[in-house]
C-alpha positions as CSV (number, residue, x, y, z in Angstrom):
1,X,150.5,156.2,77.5
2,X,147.1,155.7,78.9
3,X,147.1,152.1,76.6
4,X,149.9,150.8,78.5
5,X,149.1,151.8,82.5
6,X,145.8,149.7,81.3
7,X,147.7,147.2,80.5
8,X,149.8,147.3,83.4
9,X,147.0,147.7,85.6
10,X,145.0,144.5,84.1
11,X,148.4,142.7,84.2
12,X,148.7,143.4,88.2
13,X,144.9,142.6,88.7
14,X,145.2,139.2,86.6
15,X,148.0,138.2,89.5
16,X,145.9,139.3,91.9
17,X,143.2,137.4,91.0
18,X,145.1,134.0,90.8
19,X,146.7,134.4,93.9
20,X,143.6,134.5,95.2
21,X,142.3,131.5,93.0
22,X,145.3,129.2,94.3
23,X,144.5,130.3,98.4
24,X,140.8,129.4,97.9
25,X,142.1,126.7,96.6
26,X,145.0,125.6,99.6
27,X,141.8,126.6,102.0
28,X,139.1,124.1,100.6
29,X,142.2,121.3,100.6
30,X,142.8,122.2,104.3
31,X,138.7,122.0,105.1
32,X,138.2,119.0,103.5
33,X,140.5,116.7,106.3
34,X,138.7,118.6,109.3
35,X,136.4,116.0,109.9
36,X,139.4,112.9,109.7
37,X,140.9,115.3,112.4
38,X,137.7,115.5,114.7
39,X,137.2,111.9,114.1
40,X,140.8,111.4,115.2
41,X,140.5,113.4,118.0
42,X,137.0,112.0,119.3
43,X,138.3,108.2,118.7
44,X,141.6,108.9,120.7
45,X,139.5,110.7,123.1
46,X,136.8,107.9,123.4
47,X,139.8,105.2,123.9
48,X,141.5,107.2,126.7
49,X,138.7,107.2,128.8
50,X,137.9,103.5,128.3
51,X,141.3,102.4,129.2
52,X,141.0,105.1,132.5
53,X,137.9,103.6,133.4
54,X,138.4,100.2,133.0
C-alpha cells in the first residue's frame, strides 16, 4: 500500500517538475526578444522626434 502512494506521489512530482521545466523554458524564449522590442521601441521613438523636429 505504502509501495504504490510512492509511486503515486513520485508520478505527481515527475509532472510537476516538467511543467515547471517547459515554463522556464516559454520564459527564457520570451526574454530572449526583449532587447529587439527596446530596440524597436527606441528606433520608433528616435524617428518620431526627428520627423517632429524637423
Amino acid at each position: 500500500m505504502d509501495t504504490i502512494k510512492t509511486e503515486a506521489e513520485i508520478g505527481k512530482l515527475m509532472a510537476e517538475t516538467m511543467k515547471l521545466n517547459a515554463e522556464a523554458a516559454k520564459m527564457i524564449r520570451e526574454t530572449r526578444w526583449y532587447p529587439v522590442i527596446w530596440a524597436t521601441a527606441f528606433a520608433g521613438a528616435v524617428i518620431g522626434l526627428a520627423k517632429f523636429l524637423h
